[in-house]
C-alpha positions in Angstrom: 0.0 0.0 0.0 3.1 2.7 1.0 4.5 1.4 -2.2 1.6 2.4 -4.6 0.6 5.3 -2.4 3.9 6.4 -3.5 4.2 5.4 -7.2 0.6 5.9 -7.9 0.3 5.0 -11.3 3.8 5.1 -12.0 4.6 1.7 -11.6 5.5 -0.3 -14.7 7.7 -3.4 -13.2 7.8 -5.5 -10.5 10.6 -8.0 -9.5 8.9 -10.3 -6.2 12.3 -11.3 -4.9 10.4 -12.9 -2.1 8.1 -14.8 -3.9 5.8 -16.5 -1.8 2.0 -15.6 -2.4 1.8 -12.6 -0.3 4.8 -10.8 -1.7 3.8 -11.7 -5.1 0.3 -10.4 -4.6 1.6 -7.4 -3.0 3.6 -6.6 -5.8 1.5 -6.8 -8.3 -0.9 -4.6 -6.7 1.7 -2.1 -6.4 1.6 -1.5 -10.2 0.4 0.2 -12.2 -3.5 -0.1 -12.3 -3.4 1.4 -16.4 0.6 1.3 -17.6 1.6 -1.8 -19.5 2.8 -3.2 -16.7 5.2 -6.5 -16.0 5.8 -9.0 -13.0 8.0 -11.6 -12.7 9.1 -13.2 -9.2 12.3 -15.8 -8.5 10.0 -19.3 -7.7 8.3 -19.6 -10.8 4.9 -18.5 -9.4 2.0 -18.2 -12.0 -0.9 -16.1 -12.6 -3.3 -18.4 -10.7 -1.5 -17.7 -7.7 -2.7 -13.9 -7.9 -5.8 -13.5 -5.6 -6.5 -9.8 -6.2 -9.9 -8.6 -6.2 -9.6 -6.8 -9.0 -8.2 -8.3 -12.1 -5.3 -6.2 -14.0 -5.6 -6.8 -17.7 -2.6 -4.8 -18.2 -0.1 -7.0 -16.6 1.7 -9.2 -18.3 3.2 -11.8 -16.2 7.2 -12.9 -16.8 7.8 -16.9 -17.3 10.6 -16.8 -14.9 14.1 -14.9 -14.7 16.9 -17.0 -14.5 19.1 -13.9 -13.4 22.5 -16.4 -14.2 21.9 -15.8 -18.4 22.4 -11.6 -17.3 26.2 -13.0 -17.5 25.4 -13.5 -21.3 26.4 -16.8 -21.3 24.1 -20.2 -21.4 23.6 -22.0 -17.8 23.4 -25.5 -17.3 22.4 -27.9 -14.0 21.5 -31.2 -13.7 25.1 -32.1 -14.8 24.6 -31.2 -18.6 21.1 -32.5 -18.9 19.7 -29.0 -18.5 20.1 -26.2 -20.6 19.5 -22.5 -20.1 20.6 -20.3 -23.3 21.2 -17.1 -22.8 21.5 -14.0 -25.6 23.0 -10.9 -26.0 19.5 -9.0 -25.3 19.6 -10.1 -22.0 22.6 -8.8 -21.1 22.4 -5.2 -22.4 18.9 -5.0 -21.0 20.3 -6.0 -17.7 22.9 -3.6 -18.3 20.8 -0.6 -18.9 18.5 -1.4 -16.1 21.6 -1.5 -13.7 23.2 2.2 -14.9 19.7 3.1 -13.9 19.1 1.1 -10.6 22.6 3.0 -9.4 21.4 6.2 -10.1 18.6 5.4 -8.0 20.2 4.4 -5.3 23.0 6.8 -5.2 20.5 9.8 -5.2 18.3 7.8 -2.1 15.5 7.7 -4.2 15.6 3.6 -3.6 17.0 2.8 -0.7 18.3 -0.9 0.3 17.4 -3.2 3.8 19.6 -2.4 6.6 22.4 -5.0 6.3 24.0 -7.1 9.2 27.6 -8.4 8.5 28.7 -11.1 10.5 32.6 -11.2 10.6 33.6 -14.7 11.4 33.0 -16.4 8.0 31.1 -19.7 8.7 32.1 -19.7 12.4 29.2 -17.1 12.5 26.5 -19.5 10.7 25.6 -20.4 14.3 25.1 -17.0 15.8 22.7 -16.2 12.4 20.6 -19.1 12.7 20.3 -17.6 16.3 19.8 -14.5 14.9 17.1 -15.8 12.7 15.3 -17.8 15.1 15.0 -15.6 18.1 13.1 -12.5 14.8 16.2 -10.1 15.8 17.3 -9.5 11.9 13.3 -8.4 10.8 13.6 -6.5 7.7 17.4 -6.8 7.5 19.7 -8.2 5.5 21.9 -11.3 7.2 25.4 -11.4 5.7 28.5 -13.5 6.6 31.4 -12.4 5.3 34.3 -14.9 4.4 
């Protein structure tokens, strides 16, 4: 809601980097309720699993970002069995979108979570599972550094 109270109408993409159905629903009812307008979140979730009240017919819903291919080159798992090809389009859109994204940020118009750095590489796994379990990193980004 403080997100499209914000953006009003503005509001053209959404990335749901959550992706569960609440974030995903939330996101799309931050855009734009007239723009062409595009979501895409990082689990694969579908249309279906919108259950806004009132139906946006100008969203057009992403069939998945594989955010590996913005490297430009093709990804493959499942020990060669799987496939991801990439193209040069993907890579200069990401490009673009990123020389924006920094201006952005470095004029505080988007501003990041607060982040928490633990110092002790994995010898601080313990103490952000601790962290995790006891809610005292809410809305904060957990780091370890190596």
């Amino acid at each position: 809601e403080q997100i499209k109270k914000y953006g009003g109408d503005r509001i053209v993409y959404g990335f749901d980097t959550v992706s569960n159905e609440t974030s995903f629903n939330s996101t799309y009812d931050a855009l734009s309720d007239n723009e062409p307008s595009i979501i895409d979140n990082l689990l694969f979730l579908a249309k279906d699993s919108i259950k806004n009240v009132k139906p946006k017919d100008n969203v057009t819903f992403s069939e998945g970002t594989l955010v590996y291919l913005v490297l430009g080159e093709d990804s493959v798992f499942a020990k060669g069995t799987v496939v991801f090809k990439s193209n040069p389009s993907i890579k200069k859109d990401h490009l673009e979108f990123l020389k924006d994204l920094r201006k952005l940020v470095y004029n505080k118009q988007i501003k990041h979570a607060p982040i928490t750095v633990l110092p002790n590489g994995l010898d601080s796994v313990e103490e952000g599972l601790s962290l995790l379990r006891n809610d005292k990193v809410s809305f904060n980004k957990l780091t370890i550094a190596l």
